[in-house]
mmJSON file of the N, C-alpha and C atoms, coordinates in Angstrom:
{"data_MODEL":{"atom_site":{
"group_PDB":["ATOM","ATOM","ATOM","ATOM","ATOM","ATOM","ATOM","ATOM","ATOM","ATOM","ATOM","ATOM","ATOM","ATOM","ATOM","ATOM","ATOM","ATOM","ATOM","ATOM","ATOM","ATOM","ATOM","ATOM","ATOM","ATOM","ATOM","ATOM","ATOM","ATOM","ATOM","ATOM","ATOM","ATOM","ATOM","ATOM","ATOM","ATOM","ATOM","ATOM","ATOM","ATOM","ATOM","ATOM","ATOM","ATOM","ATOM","ATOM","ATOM","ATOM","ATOM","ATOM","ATOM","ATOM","ATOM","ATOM","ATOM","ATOM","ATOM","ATOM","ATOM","ATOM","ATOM","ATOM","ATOM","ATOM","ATOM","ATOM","ATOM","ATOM","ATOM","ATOM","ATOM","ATOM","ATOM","ATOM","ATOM","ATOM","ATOM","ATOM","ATOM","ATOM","ATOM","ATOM","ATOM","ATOM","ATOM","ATOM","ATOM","ATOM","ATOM","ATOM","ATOM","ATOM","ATOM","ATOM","ATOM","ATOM","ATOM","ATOM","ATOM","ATOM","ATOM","ATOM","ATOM","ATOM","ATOM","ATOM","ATOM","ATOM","ATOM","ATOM","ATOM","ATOM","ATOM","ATOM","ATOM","ATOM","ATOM","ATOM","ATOM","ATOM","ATOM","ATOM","ATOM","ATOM","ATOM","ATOM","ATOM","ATOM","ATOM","ATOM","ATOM","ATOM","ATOM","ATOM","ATOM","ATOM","ATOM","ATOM","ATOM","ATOM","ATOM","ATOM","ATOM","ATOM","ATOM","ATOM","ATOM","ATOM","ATOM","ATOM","ATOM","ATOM","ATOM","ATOM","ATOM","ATOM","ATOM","ATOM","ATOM","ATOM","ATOM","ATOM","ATOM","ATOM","ATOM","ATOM","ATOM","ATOM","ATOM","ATOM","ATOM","ATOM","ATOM","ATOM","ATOM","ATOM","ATOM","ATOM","ATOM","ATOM","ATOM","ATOM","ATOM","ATOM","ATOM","ATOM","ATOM","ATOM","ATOM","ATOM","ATOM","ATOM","ATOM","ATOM","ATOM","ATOM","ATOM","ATOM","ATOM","ATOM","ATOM","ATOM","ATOM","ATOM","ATOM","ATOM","ATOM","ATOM","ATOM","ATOM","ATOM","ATOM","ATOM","ATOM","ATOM","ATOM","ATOM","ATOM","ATOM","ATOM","ATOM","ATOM","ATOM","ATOM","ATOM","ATOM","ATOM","ATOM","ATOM","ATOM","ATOM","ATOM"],
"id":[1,2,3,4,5,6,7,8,9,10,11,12,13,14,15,16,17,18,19,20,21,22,23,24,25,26,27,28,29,30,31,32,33,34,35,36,37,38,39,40,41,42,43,44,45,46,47,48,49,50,51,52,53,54,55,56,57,58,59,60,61,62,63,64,65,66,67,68,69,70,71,72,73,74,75,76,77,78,79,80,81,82,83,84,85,86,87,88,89,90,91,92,93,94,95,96,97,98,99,100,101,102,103,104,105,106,107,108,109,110,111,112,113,114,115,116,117,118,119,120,121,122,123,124,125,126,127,128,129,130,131,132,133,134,135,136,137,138,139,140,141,142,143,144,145,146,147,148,149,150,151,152,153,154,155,156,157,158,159,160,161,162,163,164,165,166,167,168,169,170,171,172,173,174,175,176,177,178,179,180,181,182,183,184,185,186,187,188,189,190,191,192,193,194,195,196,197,198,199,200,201,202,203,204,205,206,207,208,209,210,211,212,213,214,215,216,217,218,219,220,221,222,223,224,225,226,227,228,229,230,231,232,233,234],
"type_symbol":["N","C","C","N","C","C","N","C","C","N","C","C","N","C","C","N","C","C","N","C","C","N","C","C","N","C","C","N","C","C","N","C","C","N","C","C","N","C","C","N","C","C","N","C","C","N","C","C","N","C","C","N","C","C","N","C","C","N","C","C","N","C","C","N","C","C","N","C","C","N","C","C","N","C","C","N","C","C","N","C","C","N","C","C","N","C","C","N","C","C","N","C","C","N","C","C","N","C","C","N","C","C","N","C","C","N","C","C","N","C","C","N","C","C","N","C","C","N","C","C","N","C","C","N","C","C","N","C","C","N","C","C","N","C","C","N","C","C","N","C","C","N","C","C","N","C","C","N","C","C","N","C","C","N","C","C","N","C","C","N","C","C","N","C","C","N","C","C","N","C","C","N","C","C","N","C","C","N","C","C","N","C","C","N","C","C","N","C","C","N","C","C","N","C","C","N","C","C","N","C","C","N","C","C","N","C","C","N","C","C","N","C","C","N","C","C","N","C","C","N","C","C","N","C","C","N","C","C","N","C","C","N","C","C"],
"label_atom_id":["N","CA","C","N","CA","C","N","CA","C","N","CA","C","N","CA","C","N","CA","C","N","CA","C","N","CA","C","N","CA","C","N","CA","C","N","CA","C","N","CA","C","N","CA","C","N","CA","C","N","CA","C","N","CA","C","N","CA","C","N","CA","C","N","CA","C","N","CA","C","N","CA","C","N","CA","C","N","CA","C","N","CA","C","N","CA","C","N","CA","C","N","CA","C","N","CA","C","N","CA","C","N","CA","C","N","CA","C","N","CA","C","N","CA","C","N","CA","C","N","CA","C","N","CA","C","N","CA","C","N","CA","C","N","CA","C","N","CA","C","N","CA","C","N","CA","C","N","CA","C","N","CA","C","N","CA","C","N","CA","C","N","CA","C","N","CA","C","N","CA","C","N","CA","C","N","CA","C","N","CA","C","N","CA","C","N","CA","C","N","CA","C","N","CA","C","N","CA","C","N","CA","C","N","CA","C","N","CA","C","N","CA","C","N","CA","C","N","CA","C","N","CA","C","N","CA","C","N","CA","C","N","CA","C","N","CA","C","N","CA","C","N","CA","C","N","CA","C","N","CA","C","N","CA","C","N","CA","C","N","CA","C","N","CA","C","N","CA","C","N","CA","C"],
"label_alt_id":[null,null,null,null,null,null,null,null,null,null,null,null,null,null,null,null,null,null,null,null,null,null,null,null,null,null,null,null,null,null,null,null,null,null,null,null,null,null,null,null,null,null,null,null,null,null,null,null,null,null,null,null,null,null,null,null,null,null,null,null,null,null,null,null,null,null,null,null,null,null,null,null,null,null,null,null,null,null,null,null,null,null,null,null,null,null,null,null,null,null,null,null,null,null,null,null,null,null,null,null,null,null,null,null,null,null,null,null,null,null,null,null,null,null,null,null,null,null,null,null,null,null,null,null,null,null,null,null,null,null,null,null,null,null,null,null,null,null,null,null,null,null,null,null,null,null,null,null,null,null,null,null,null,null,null,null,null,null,null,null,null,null,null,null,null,null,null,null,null,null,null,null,null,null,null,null,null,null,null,null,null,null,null,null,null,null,null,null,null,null,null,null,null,null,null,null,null,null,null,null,null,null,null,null,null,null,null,null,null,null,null,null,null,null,null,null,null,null,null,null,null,null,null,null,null,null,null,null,null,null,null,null,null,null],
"label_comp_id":["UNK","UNK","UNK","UNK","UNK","UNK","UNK","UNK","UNK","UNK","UNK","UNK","UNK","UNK","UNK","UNK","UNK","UNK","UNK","UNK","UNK","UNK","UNK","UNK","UNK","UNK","UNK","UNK","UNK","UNK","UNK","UNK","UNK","UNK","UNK","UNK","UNK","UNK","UNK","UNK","UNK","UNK","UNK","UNK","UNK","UNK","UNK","UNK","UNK","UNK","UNK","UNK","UNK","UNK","UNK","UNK","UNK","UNK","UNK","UNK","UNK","UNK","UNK","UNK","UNK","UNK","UNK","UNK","UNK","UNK","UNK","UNK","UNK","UNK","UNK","UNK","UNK","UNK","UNK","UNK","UNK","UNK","UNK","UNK","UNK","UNK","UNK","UNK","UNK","UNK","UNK","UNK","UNK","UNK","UNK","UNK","UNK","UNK","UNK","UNK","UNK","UNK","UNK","UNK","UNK","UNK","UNK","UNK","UNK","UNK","UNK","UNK","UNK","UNK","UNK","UNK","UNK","UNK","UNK","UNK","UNK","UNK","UNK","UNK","UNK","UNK","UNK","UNK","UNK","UNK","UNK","UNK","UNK","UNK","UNK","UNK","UNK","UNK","UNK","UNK","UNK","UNK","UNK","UNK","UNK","UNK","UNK","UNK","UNK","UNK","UNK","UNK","UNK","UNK","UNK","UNK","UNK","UNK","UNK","UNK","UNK","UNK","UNK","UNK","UNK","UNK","UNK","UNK","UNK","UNK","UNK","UNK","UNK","UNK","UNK","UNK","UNK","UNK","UNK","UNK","UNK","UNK","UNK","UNK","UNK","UNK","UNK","UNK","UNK","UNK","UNK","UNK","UNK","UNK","UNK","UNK","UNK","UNK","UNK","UNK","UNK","UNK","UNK","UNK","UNK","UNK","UNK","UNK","UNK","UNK","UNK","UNK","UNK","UNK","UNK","UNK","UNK","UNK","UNK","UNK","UNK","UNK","UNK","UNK","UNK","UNK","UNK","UNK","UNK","UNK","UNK","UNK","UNK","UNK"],
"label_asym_id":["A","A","A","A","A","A","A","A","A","A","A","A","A","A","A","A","A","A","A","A","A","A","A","A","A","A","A","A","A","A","A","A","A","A","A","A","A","A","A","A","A","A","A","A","A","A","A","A","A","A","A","A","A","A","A","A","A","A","A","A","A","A","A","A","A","A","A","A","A","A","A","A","A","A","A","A","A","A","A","A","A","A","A","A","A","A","A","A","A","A","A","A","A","A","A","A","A","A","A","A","A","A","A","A","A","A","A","A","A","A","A","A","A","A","A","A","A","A","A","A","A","A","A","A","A","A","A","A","A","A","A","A","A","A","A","A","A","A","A","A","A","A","A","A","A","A","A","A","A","A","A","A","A","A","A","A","A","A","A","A","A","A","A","A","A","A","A","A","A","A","A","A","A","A","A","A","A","A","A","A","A","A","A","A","A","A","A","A","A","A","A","A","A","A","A","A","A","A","A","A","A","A","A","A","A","A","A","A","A","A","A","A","A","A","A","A","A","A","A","A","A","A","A","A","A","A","A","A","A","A","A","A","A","A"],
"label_entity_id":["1","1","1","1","1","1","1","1","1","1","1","1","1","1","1","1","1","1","1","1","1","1","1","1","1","1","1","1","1","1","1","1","1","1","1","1","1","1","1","1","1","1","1","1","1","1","1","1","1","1","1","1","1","1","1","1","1","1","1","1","1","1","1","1","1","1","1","1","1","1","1","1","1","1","1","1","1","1","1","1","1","1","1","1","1","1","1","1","1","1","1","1","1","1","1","1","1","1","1","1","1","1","1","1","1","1","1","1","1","1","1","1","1","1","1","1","1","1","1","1","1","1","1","1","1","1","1","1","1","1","1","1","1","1","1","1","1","1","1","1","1","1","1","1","1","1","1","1","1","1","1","1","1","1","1","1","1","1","1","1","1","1","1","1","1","1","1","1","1","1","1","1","1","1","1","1","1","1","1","1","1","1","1","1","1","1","1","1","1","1","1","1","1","1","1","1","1","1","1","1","1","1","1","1","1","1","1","1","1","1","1","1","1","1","1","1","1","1","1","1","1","1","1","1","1","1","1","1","1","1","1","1","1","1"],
"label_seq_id":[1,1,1,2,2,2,3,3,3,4,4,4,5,5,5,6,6,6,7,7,7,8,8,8,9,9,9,10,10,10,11,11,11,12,12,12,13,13,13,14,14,14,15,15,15,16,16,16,17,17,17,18,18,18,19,19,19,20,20,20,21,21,21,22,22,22,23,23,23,24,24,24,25,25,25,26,26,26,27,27,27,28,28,28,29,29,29,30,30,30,31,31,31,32,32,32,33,33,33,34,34,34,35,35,35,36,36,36,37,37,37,38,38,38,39,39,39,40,40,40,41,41,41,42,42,42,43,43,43,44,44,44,45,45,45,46,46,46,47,47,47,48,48,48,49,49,49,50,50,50,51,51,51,52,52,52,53,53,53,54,54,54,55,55,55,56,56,56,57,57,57,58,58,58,59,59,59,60,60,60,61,61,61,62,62,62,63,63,63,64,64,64,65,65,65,66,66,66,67,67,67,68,68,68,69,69,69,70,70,70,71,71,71,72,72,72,73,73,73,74,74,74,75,75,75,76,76,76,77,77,77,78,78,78],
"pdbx_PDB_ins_code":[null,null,null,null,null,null,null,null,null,null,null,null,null,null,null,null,null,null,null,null,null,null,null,null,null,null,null,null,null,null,null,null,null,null,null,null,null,null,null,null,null,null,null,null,null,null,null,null,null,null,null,null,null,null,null,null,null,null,null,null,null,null,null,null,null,null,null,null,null,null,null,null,null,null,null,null,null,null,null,null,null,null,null,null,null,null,null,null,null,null,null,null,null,null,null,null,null,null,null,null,null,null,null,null,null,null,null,null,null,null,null,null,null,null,null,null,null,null,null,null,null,null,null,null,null,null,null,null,null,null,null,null,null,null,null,null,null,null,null,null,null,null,null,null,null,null,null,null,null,null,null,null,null,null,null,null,null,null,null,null,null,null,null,null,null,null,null,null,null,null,null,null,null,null,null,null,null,null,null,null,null,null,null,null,null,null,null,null,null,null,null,null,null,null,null,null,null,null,null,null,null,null,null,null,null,null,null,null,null,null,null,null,null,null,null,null,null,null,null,null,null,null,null,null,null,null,null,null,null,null,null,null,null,null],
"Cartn_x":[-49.466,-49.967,-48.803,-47.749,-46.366,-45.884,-46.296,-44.651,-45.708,-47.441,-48.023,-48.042,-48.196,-47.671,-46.668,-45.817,-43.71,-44.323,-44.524,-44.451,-45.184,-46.44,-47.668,-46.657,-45.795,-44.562,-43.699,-43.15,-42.194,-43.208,-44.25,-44.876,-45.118,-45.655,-45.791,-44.788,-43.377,-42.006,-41.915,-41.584,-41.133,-42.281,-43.515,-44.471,-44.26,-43.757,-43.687,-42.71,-41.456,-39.833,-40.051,-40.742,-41.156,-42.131,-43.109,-43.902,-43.339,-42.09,-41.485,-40.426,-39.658,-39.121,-39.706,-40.858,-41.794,-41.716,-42.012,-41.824,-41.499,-41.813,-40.491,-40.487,-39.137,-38.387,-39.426,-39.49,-40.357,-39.296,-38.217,-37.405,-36.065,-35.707,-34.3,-33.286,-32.828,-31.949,-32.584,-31.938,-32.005,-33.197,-32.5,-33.388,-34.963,-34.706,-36.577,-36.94,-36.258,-37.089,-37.768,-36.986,-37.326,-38.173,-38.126,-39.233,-40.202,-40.422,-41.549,-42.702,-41.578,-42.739,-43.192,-42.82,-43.737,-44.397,-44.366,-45.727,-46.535,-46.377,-47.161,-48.285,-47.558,-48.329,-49.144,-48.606,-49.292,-50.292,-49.631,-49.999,-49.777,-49.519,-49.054,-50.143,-50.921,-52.161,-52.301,-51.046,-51.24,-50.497,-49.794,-48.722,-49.345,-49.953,-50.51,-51.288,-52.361,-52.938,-52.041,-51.174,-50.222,-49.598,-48.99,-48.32,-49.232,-50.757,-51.727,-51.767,-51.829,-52.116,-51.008,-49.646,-48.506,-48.447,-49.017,-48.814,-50.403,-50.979,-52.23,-51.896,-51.322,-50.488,-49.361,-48.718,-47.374,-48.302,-49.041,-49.62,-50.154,-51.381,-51.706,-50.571,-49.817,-48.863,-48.132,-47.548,-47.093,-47.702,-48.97,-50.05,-49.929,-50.528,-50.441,-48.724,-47.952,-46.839,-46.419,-47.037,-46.475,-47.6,-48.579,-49.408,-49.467,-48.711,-48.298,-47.329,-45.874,-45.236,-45.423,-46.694,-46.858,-47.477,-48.165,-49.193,-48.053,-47.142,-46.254,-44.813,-44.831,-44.185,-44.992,-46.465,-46.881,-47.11,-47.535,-47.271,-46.486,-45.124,-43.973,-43.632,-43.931,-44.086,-44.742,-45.522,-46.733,-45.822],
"Cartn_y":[71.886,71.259,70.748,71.75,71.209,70.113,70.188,69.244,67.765,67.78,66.569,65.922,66.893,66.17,65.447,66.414,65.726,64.121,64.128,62.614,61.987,62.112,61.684,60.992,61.906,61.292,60.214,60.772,59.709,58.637,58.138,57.268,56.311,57.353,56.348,56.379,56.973,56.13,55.318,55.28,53.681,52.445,52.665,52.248,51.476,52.1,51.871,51.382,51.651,51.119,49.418,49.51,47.833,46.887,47.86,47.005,46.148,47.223,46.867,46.219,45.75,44.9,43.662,43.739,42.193,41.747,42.27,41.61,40.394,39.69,38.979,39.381,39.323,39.381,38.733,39.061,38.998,37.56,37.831,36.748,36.613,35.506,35.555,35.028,35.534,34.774,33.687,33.148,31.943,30.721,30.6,29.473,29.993,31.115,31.86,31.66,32.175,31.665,30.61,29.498,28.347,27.434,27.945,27.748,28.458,30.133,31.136,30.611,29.706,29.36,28.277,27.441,26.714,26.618,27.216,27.843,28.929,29.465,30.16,29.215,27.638,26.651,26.164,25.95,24.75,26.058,27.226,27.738,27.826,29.015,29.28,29.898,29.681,30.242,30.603,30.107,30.526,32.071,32.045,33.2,33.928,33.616,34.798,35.974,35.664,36.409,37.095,37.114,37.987,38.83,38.113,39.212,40.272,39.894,41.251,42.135,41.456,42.522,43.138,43.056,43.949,44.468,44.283,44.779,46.364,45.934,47.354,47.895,47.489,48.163,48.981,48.999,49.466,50.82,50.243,51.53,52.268,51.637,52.754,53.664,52.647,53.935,54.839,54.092,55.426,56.65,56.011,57.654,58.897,58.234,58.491,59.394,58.691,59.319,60.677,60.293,61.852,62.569,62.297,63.724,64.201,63.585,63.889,65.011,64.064,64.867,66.393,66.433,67.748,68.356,68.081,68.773,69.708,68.557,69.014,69.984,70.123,70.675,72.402,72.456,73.418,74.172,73.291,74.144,74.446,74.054,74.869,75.905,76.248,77.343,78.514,77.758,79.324,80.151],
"Cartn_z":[90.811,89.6,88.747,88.503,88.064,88.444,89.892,90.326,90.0,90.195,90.017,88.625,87.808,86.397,85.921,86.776,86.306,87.278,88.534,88.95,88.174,87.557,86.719,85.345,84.938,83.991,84.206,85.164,85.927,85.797,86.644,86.635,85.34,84.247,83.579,82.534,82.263,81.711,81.965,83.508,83.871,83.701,83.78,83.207,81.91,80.912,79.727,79.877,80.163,80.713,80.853,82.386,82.572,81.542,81.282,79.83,79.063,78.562,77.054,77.111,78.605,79.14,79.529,79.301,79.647,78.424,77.14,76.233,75.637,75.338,74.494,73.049,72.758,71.109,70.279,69.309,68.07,67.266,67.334,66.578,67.568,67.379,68.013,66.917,66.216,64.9,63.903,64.133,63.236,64.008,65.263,65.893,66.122,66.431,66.476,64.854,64.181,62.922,63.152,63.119,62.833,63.647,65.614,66.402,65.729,65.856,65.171,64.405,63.837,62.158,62.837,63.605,64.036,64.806,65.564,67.136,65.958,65.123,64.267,63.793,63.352,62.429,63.354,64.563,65.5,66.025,66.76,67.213,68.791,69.355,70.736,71.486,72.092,72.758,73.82,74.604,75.866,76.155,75.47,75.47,74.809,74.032,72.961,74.328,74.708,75.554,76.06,76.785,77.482,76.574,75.38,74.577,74.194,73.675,73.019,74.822,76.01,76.693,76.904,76.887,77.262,75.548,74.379,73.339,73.828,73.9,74.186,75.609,76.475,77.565,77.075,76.164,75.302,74.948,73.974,73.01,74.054,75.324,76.399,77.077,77.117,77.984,76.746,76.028,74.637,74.868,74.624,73.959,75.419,76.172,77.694,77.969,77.772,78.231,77.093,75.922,74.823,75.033,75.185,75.862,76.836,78.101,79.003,79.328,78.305,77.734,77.05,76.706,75.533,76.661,77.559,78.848,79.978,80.345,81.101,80.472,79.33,78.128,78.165,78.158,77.727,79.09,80.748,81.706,82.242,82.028,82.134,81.583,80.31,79.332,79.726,80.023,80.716,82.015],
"occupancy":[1.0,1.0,1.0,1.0,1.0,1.0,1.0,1.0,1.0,1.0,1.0,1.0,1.0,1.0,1.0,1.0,1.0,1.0,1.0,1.0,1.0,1.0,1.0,1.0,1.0,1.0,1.0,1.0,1.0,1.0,1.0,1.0,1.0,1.0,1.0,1.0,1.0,1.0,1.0,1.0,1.0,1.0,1.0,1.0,1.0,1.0,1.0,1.0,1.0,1.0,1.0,1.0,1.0,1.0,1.0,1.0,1.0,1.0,1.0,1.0,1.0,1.0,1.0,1.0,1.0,1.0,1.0,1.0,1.0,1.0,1.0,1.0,1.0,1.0,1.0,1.0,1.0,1.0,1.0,1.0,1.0,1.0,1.0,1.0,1.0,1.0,1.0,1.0,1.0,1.0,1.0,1.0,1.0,1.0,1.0,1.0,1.0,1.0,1.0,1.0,1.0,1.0,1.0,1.0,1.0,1.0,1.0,1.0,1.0,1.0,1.0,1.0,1.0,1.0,1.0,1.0,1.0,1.0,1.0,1.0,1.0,1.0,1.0,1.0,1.0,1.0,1.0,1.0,1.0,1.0,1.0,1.0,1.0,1.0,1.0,1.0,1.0,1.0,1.0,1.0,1.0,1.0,1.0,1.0,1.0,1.0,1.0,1.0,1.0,1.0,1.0,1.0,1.0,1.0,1.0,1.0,1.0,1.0,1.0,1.0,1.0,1.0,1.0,1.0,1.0,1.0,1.0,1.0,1.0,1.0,1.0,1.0,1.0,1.0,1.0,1.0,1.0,1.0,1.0,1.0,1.0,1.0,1.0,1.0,1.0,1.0,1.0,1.0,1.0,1.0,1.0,1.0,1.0,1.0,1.0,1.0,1.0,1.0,1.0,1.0,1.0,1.0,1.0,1.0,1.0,1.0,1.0,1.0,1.0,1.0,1.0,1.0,1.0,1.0,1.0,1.0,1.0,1.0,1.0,1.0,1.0,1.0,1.0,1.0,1.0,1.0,1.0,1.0,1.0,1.0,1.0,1.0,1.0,1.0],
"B_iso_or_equiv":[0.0,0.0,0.0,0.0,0.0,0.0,0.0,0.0,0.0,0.0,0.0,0.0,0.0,0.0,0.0,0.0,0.0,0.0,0.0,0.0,0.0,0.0,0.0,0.0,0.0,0.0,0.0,0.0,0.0,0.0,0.0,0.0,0.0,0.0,0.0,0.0,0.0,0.0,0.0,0.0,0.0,0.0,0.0,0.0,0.0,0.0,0.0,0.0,0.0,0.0,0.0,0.0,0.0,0.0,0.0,0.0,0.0,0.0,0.0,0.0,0.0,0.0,0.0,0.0,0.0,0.0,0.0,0.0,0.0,0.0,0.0,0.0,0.0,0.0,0.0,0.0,0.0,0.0,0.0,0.0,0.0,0.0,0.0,0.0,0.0,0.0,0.0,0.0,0.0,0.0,0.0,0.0,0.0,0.0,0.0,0.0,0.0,0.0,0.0,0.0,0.0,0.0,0.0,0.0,0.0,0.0,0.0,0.0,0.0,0.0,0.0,0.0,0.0,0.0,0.0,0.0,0.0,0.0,0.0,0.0,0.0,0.0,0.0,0.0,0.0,0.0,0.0,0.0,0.0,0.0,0.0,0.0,0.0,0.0,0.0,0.0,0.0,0.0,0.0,0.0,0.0,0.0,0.0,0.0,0.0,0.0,0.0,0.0,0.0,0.0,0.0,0.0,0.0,0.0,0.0,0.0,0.0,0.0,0.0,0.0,0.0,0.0,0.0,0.0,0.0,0.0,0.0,0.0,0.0,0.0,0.0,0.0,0.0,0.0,0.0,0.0,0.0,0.0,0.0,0.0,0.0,0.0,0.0,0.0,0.0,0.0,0.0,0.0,0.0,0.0,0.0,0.0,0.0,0.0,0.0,0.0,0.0,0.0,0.0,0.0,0.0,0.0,0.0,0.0,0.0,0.0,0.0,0.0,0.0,0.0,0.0,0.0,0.0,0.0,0.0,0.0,0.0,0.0,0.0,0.0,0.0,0.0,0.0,0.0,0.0,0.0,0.0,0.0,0.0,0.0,0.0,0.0,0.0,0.0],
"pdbx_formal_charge":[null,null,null,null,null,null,null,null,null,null,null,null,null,null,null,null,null,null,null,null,null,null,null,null,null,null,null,null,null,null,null,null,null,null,null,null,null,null,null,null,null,null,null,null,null,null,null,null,null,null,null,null,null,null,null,null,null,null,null,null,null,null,null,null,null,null,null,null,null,null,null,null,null,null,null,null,null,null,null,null,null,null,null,null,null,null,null,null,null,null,null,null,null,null,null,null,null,null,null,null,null,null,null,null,null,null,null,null,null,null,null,null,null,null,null,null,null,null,null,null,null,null,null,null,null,null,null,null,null,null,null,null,null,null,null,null,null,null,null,null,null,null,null,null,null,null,null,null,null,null,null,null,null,null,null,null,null,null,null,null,null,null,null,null,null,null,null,null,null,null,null,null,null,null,null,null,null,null,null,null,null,null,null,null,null,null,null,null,null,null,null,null,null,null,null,null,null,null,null,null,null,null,null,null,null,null,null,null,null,null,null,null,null,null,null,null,null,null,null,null,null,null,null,null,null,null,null,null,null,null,null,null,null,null],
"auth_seq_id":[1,1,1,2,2,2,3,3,3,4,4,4,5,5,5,6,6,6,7,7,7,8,8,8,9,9,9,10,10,10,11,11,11,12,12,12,13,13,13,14,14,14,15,15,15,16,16,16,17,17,17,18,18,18,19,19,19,20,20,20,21,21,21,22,22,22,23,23,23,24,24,24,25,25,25,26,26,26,27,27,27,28,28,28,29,29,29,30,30,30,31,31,31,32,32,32,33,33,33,34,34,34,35,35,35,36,36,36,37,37,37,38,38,38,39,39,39,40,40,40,41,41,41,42,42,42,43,43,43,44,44,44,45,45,45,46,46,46,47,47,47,48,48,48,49,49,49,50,50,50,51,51,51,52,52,52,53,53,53,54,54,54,55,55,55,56,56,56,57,57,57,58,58,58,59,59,59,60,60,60,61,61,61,62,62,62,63,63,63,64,64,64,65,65,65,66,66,66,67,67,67,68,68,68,69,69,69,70,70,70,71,71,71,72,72,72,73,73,73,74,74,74,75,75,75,76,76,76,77,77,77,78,78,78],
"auth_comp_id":["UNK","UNK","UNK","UNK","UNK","UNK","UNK","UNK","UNK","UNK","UNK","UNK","UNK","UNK","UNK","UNK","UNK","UNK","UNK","UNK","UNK","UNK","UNK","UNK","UNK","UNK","UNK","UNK","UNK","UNK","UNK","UNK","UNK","UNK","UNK","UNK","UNK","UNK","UNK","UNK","UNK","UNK","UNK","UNK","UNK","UNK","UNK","UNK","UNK","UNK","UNK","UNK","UNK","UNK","UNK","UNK","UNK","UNK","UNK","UNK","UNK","UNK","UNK","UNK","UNK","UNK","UNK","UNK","UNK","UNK","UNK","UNK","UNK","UNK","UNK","UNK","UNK","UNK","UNK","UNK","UNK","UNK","UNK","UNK","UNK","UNK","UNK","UNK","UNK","UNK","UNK","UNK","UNK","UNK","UNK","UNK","UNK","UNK","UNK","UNK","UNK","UNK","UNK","UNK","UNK","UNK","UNK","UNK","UNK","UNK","UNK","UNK","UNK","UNK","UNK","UNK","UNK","UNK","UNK","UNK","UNK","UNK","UNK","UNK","UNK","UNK","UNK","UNK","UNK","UNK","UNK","UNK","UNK","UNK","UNK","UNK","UNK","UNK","UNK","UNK","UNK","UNK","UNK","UNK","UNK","UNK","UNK","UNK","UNK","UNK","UNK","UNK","UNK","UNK","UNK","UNK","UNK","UNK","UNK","UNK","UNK","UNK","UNK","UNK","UNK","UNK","UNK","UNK","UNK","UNK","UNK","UNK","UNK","UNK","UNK","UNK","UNK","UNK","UNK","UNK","UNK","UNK","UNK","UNK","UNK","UNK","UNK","UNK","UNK","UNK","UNK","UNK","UNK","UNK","UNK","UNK","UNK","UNK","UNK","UNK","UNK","UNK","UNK","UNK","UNK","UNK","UNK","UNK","UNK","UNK","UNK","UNK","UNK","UNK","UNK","UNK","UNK","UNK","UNK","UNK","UNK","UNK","UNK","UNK","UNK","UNK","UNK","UNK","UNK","UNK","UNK","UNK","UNK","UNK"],
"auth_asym_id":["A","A","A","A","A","A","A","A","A","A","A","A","A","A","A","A","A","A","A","A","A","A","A","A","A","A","A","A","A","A","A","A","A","A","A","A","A","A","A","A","A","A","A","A","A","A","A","A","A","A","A","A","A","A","A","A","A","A","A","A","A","A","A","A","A","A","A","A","A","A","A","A","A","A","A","A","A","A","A","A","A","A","A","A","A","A","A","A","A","A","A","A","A","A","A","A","A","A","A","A","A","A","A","A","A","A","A","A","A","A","A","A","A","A","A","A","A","A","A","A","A","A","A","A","A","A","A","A","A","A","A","A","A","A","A","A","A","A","A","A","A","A","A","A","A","A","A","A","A","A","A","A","A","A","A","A","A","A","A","A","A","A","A","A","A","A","A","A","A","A","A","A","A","A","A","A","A","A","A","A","A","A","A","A","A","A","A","A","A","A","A","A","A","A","A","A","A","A","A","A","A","A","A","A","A","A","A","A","A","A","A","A","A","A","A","A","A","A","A","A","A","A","A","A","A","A","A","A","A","A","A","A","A","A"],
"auth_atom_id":["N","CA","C","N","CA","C","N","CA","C","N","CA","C","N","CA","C","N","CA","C","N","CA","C","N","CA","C","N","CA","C","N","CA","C","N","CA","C","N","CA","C","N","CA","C","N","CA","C","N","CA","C","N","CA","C","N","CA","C","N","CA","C","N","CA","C","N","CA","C","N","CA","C","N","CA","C","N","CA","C","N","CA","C","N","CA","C","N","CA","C","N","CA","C","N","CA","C","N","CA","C","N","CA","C","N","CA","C","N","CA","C","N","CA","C","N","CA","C","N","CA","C","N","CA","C","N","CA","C","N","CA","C","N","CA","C","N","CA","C","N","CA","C","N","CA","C","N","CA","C","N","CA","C","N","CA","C","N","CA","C","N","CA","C","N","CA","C","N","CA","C","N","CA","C","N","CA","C","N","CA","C","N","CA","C","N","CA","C","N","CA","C","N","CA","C","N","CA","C","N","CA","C","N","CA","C","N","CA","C","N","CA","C","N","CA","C","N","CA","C","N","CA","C","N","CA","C","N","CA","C","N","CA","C","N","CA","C","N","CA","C","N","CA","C","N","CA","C","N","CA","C","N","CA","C","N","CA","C","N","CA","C","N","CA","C","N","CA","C","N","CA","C"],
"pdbx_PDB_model_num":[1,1,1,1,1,1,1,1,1,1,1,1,1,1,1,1,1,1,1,1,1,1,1,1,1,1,1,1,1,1,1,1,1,1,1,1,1,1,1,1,1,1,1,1,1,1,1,1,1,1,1,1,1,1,1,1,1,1,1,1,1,1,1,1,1,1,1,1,1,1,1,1,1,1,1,1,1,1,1,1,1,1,1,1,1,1,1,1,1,1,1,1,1,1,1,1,1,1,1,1,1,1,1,1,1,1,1,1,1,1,1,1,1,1,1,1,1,1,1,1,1,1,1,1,1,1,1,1,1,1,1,1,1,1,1,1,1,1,1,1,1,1,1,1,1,1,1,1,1,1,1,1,1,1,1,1,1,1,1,1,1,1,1,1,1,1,1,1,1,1,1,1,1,1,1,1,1,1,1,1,1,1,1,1,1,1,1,1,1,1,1,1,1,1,1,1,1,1,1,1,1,1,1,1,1,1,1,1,1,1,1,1,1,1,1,1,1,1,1,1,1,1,1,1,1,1,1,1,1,1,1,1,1,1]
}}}
């Protein structure tokens, strides 16, 4: 049961690892400003979709991996 949890971890770090590496940057200096504000105005739609799903893929694996964390935390303890 131990050793399936620790891989169950492993799994989903790197999970989260690759997620948050798909990303893209929120700003890049100066020039993202100044693109930003305007795919904001016009609007970027195609990308958008991808960013909300690797943005609720982020938070799934977060939650997922610290209770994981706290699961595999407390049966080692025992």
């Amino acid at each position: 049961m131990e050793i399936a949890l620790k891989i169950l971890l492993i799994i989903f770090s790197l999970g989260l690892i690759g997620v948050v590496l798909l990303q893209r940057g929120k700003s890049a200096g100066l020039s993202g400003a100044i693109s930003g504000g305007a795919e904001h105005l016009f609007g970027k739609q195609k990308a958008r979709g991808m960013d909300l799903f690797l943005q609720r893929m982020t938070i799934a694996l977060a939650v997922g991996f610290f209770v994981l964390a706290l699961v595999v935390a407390w049966v080692v303890k025992s």
